[in-house]
C-alpha positions in Angstrom: -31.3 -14.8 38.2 -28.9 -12.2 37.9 -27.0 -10.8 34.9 -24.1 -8.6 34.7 -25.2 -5.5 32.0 -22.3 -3.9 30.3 -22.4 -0.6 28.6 -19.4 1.2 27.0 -19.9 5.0 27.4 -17.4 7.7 26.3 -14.3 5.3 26.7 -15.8 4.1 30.2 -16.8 0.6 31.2 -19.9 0.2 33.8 -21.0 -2.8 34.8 -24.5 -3.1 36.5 -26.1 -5.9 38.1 -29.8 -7.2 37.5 -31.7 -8.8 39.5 -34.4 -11.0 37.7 -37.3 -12.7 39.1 -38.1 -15.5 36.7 -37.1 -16.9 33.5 -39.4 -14.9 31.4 -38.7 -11.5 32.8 -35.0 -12.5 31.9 -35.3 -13.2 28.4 -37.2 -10.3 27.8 -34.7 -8.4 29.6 -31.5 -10.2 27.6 -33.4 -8.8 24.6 -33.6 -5.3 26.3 -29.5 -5.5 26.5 -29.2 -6.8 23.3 -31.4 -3.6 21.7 -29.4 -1.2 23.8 -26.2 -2.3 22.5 -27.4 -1.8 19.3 -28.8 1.5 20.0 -25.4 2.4 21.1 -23.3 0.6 18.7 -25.5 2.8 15.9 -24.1 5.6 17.7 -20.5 4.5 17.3 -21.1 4.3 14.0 -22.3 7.2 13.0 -19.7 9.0 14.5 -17.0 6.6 12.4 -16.0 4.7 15.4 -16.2 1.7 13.6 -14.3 -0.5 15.9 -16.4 -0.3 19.2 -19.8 -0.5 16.6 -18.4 -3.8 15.6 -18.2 -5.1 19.0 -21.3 -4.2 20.0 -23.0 -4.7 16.8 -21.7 -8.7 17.2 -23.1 -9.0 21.0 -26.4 -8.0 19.4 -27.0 -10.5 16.8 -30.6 -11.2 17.4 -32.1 -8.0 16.6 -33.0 -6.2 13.4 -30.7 -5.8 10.3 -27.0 -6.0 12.8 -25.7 -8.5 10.4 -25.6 -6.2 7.6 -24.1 -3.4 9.9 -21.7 -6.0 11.0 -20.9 -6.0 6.6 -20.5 -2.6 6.5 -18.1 -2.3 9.7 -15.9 -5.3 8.6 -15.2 -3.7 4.8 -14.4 -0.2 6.2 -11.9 -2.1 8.6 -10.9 -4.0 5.2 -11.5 -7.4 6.8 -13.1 -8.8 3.4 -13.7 -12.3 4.2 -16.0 -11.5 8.1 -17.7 -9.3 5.5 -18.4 -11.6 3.0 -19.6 -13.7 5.8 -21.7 -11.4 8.0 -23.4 -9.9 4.4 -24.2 -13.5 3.3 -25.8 -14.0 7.3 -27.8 -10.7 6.3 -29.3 -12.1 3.1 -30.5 -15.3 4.0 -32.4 -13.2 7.2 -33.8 -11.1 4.2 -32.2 -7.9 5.1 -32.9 -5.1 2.8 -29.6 -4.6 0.8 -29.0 -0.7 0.0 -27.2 -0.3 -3.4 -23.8 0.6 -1.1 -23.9 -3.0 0.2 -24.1 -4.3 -3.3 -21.3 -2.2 -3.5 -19.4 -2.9 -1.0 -19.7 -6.8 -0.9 -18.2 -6.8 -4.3 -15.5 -4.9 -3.6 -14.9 -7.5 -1.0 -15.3 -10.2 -3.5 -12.9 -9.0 -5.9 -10.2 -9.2 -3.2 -10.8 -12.4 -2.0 -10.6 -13.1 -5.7 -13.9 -14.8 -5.9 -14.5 -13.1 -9.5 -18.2 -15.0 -9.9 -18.9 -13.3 -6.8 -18.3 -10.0 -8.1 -19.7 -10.2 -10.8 -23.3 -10.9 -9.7 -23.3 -8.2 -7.3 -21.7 -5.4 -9.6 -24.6 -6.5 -11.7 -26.9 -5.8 -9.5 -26.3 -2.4 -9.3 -26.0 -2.2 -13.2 -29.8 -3.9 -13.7 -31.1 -0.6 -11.7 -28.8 1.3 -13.8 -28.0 0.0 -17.2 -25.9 3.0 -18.2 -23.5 3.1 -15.5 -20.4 3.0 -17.2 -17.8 2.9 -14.4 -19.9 -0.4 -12.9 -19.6 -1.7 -16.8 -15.9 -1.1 -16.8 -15.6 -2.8 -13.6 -17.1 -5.7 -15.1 -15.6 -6.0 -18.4 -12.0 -5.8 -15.7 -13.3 -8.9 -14.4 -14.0 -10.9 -17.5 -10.1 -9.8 -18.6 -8.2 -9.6 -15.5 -5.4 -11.2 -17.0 -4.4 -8.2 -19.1 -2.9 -6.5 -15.4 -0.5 -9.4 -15.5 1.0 -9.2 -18.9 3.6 -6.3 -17.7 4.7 -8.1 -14.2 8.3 -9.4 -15.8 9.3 -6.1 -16.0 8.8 -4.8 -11.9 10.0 -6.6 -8.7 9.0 -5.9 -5.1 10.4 -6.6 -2.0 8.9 -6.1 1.4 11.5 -4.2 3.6 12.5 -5.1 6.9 11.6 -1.9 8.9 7.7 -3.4 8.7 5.8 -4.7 11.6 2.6 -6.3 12.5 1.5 -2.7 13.2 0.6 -0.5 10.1 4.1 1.3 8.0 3.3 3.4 5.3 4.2 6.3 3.3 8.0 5.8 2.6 10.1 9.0 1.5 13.8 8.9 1.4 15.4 11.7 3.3 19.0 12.4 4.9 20.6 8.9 3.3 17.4 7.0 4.6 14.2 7.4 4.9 11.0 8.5 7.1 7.7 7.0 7.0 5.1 6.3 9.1 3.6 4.0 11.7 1.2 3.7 14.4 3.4 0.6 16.0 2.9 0.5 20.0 5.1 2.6 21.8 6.2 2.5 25.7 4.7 5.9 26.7 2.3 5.8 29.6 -0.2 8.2 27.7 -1.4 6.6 24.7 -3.3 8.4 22.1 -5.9 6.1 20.3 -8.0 6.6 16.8 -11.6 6.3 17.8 -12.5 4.8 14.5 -10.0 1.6 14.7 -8.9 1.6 18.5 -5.1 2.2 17.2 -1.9 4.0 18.3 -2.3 7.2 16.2 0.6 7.6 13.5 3.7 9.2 13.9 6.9 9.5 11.6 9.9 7.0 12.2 13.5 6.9 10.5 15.2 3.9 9.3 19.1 4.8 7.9 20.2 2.9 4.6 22.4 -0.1 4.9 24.6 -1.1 2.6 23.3 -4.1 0.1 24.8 -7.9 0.2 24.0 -10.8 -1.8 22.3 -12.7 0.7 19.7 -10.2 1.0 18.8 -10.2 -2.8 17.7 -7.0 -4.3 17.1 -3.3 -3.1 18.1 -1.3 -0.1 18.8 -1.9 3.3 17.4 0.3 6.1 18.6 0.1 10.1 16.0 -0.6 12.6 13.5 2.4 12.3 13.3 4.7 15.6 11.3 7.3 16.4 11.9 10.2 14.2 12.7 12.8 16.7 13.1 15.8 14.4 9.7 15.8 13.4 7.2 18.2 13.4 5.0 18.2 16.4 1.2 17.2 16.1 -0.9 17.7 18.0 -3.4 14.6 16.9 -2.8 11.5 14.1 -0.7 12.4 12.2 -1.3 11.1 7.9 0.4 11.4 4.5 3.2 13.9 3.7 5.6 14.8 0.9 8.7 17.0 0.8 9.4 19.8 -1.4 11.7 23.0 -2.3 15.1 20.7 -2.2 13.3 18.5 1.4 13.4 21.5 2.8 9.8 22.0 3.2 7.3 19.4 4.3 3.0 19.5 3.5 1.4 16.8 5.9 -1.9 15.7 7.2 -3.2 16.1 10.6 -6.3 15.9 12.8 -7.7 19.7 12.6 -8.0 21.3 15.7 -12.1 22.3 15.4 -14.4 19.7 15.2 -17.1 18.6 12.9 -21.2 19.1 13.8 -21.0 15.3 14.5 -17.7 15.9 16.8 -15.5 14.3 14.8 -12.0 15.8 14.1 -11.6 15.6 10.3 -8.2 15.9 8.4 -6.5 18.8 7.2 -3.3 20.2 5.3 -0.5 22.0 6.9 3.3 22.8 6.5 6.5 23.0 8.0 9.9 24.2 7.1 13.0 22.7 8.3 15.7 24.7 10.3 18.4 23.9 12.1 17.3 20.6 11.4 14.6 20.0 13.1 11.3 20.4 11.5 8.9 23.2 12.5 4.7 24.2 11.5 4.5 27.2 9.5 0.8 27.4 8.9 -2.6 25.3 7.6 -4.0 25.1 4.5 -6.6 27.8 4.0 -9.3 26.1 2.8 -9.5 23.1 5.2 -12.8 22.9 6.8 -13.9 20.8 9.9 -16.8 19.2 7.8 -14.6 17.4 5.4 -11.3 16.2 5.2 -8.1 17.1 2.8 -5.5 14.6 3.1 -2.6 12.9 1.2 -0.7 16.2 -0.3 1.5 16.1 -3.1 4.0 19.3 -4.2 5.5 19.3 -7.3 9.0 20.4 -8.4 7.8 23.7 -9.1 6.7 24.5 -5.2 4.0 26.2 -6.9 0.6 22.9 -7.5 -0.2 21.3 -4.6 -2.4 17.9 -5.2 -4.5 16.4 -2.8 -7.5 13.9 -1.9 -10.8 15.3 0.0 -14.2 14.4 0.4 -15.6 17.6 0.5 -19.1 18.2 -1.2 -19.5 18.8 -5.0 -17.5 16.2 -5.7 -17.7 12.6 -7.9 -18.2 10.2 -5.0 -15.8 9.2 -1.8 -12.7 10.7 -2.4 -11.4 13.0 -5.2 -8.4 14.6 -6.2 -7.9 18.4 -6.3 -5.1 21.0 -7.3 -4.7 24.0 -6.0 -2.1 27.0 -7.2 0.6 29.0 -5.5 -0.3 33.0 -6.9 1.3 35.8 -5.2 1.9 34.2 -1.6 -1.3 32.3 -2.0 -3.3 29.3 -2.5 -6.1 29.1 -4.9 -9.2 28.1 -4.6 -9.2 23.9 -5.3 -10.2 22.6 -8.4 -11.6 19.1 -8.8 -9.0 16.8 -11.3 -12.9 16.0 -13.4 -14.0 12.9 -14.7 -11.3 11.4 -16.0 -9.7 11.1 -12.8 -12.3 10.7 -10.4 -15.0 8.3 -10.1 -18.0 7.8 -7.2 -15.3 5.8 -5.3 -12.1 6.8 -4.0 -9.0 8.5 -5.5 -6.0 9.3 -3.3 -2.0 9.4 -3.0 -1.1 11.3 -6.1 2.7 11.9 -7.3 3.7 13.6 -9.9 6.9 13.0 -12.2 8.1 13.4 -15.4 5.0 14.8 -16.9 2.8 12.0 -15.5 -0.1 12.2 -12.5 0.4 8.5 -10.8 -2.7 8.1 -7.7 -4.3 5.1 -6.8 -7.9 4.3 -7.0 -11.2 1.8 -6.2 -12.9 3.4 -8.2 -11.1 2.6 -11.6 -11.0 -1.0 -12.4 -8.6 -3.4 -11.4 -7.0 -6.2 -9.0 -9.1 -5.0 -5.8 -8.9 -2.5 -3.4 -6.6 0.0 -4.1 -4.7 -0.1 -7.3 -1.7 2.2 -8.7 -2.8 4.2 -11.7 -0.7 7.0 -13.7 -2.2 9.3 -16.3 -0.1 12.0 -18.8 -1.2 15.4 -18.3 -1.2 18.8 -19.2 -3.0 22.1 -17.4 -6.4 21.2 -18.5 -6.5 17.3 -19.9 -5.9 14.2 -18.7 -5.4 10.7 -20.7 -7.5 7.5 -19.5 -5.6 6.4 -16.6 -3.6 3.5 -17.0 -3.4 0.2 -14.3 0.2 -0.3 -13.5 -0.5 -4.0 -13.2 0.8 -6.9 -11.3 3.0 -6.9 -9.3 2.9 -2.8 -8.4 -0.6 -3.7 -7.5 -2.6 -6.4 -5.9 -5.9 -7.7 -5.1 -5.8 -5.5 -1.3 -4.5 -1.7 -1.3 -1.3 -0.4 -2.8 -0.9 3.3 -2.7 1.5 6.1 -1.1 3.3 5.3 -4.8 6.9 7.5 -5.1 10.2 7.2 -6.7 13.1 7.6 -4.7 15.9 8.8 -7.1 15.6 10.3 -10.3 15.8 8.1 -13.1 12.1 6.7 -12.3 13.0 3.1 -11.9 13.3 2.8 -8.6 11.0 3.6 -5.3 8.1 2.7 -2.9 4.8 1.9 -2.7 2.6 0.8 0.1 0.4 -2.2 0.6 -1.8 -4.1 3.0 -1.0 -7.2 0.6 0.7 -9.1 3.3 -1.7 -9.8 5.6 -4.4 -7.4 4.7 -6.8 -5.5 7.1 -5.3 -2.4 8.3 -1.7 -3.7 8.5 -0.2 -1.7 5.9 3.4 -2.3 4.8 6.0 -0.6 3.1 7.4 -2.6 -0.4 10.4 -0.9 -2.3 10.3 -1.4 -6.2 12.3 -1.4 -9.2 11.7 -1.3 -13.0 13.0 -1.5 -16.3 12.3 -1.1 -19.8 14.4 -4.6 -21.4 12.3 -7.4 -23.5 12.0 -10.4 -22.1 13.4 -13.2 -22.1 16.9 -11.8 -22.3 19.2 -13.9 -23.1 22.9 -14.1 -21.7 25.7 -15.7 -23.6 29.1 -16.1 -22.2 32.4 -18.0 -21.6 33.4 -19.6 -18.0 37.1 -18.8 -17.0 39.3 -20.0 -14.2 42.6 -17.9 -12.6 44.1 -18.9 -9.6 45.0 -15.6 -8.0 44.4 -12.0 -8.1 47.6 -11.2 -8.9 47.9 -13.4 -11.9 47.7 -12.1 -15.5 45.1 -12.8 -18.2 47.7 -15.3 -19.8 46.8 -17.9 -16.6 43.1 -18.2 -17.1 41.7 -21.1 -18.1 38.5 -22.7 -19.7 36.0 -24.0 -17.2 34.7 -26.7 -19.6 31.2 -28.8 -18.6 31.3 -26.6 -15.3 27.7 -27.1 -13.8 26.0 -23.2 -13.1 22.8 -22.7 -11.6 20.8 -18.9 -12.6 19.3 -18.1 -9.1 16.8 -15.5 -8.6 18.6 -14.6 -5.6 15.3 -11.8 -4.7 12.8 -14.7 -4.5 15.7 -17.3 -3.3 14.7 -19.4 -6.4 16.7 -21.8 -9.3 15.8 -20.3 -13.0 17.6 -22.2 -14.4 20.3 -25.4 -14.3 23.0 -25.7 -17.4 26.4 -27.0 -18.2 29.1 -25.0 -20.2 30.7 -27.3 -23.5 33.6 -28.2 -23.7 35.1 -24.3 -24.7 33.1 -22.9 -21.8 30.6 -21.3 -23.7 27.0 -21.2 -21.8 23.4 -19.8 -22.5 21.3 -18.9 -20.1 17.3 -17.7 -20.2 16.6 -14.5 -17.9 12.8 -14.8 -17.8 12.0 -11.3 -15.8 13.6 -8.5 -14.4 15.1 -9.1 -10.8 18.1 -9.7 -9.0 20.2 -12.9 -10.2 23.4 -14.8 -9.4 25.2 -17.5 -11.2 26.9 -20.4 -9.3 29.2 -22.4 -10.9 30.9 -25.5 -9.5 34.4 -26.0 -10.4 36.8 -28.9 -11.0 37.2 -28.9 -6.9 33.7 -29.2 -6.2 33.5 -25.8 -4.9 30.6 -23.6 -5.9 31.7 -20.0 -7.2 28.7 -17.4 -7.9 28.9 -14.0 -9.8 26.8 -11.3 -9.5 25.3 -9.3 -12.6 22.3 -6.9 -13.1 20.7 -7.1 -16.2 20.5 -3.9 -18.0 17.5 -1.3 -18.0 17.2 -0.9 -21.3 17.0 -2.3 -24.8 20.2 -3.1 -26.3 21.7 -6.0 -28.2 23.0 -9.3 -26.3 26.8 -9.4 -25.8 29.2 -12.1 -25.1 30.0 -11.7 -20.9 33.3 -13.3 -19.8 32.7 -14.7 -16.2 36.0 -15.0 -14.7 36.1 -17.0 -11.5 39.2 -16.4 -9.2 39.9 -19.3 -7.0 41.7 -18.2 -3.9 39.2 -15.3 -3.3 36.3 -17.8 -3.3 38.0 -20.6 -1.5 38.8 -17.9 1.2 35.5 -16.9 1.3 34.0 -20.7 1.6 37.0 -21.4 4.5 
């Protein structure tokens, strides 16, 4: 009998041939392979190369606990429902469940939105320790998820067109467009992979802004991203950034150069200045360190606090958030953000504006995964930090959270939401601050041309107008105007809408109107529809 015998070393396939004598001697030996894989698949892992620990850990099903390695592989690669599976596969083999799998199986539940799930295996954890409050408050979220939905009429989303099947993330708008980044496949003959996932490393790309039409509802328009070639060169994966001093500086995370006892390149801080536009590296962050990483950087409009996530010891737990000062042409020594902004899980991405600390978290309660949280704060206190709800976040990740113009209603966010795993996409958001339902009276009038005078409109009486959410491509709402023109209409949540009326001709007219961002009292709107332009358009 012979059987081929494949072992993956150092990126390197061999394949060996065996020769076996008799049916015995090969089972024994398919057990022999099966062990060695795990061996090395235990390896992988403990380096972080998740990805070829999967695979190997899935050839070697039949031996010792691999089932709940495969659990722990498929929740770090966020694939939530294999994990569910493969920890379920554990526990009726009677694996011996550590309190992270407890952990991490219902974090997995809570995304898949199996809530009874959850539940019994937060509790779990919360028998062995009763006064574990950040396990209670996870629970209590459960038992009143519905609260994070009670704001969602007052934000809209929309998933922009520069995403891919690859992962896009960290939107900043720069030079009338934006730069973000994206590990998408690319046609050069070298490729440079992330051991951990078995991806294209990231790199930043440019999309320019468009302008906006109807037809594509509401937000921005972006050009097909391309490679932004100004960028600053890496020399490694390249992570989160953010601009500051005017965008004429740039703090971003990057593989460090020296790597850690277990030969893994961590991530670090570093900067770059722009000149002559093109963006060059000015120097690291003094107190990276090749045992643990610093990433996700945040200046504020001072130039003088830089934020950031790391996981280096004397921390809460996973990842934490830390501030450092600019003093006399220096950094200072990181401080942690304390306990009311980190927890034993992860904290990362935070932005500051107006006063408030916005990061996102799995750690704090909500949806699943990551959620968006802000927090005011001053130079030594935080409040609690608040969930930004439904539909900012979601049960999967949403982070890299920024505004993109000043007013604070408008930006991006990021969010493997789509199709979950690790194919991050790049959503652009608006909100406002008007009660809902808002309600829009008005009066339908008809002129023939643009050239004619007020005198020449008319009364479009029992016209026929449809309210279109014209974001989600959806009918609000279907009235008639009396017999004086007059209509009501019920606006039930902030987005994008059109009205389309259909006029004595049978020829359907729409107007376009934003509803206002604040509070204010309801007015009467004149809708005025002109024929010839709309005929002209429909011919």
């Amino acid at each position: 009998m012979k059987i081929m015998k494949v072992l993956v070393v150092a990126g390197m396939v061999w394949v060996m041939e065996l020769w076996l004598p008799n049916g015995v001697l090969a089972q024994q030996s398919v057990v022999q392979l099966f062990k060695s894989d795990r061996a090395l698949a235990n390896k992988h892992y403990e380096k972080g190369e998740i990805v070829p620990a999967l695979k190997l850990y899935e050839r070697s099903k039949r031996t010792g606990n691999t089932y709940l390695m495969m659990g722990r592989c498929y929740f770090m690669l966020k694939e939530y429902q294999p994990c569910a599976d493969a920890y379920a596969r554990a526990y009726s083999r009677g694996d011996q469940f550590e309190r992270q799998d407890y952990l991490n199986l219902a974090e997995a539940q809570l995304s898949l939105k199996n809530y009874e799930q959850a539940e019994l295996n937060y509790q779990k954890i919360l028998d062995q320790e009763p006064e574990n409050e950040w396990i209670q408050k996870k629970l209590w979220r459960i038992s009143n998820m519905h609260y994070l939905y009670e704001d969602s009429i007052h934000f809209a989303t929309r998933l922009l067109s520069i995403n891919t099947s690859a992962a896009e993330w960290n939107a900043v708008s720069f030079d009338r467009g934006i730069i973000f980044l994206s590990n998408r496949t690319t046609n050069k003959p070298v490729k440079n992979i992330d051991a951990s996932t078995q991806q294209d490393f990231f790199r930043l790309y440019q999309a320019m802004e468009k302008p906006d039409s109807l037809q594509e509802g509401w937000g921005k328009l972006f050009s097909n991203p391309a490679v932004y070639t100004n960028a600053v060169s890496v020399n490694g994966n390249m992570g989160s950034f953010s601009l500051y001093d005017n965008r004429k500086k740039m703090v971003y995370t990057a593989s460090q150069v020296v790597k850690s006892s277990q030969g893994i390149r961590m991530l670090g801080l570093y900067f770059a200045e722009l000149r002559d536009g093109k963006w060059h590296a000015t120097g690291s962050f003094p107190y990276n360190e090749a045992s643990f990483s610093c990433m996700d950087p945040f200046i504020d409009d001072t130039n003088k606090t830089l934020y950031f996530s790391s996981d280096k010891t004397g921390g809460k737990g996973g990842m934490d958030l830390y501030r450092s000062e600019w003093v006399e042409g220096k950094w200072t020594t990181p401080v942690n953000l304390g306990d009311a902004i980190n927890t034993p899980m992860n904290e990362v991405s935070p932005y500051v504006h107006n006063g408030m600390l916005y990061f996102s978290s799995n750690g704090h309660a909500g949806l699943g995964g990551l959620d968006i949280f802000k927090t005011a704060f001053s130079d030594s206190f935080y409040d609690e930090p608040v969930n930004l709800g439904h539909p900012l976040n979601s049960p999967l990740d949403d982070f890299a959270f920024t505004f993109s113009d000043p007013s604070g209603l408008r930006g991006f966010l990021s969010s493997n939401r789509k199709a979950g795993r690790l194919d991050d996409d790049v959503y652009e958001f608006d909100m406002d601050m008007q009660t809902y339902p808002y309600m829009v009276a008005g009066v339908l009038k008809q002129m023939d041309h643009t050239w004619s005078d007020s005198s020449s409109m008319r009364i479009m009486k029992n016209a026929r107008i449809r309210l279109v959410d014209t974001v989600r491509k959806a009918i609000v709402q279907e009235i008639t105007s009396d017999a004086d023109g007059k209509f009501s209409l019920s606006i039930p949540y902030f987005s994008k809408y059109g009205i389309y009326v259909m006029d004595e001709d049978g020829v359907e007219n729409i107007a376009v109107f934003e509803i206002p961002r604040q509070r204010k009292e309801t007015t009467l709107h004149e809708v005025v529809i002109i024929k010839d332009i709309f005929q002209t358009l429909k011919n």
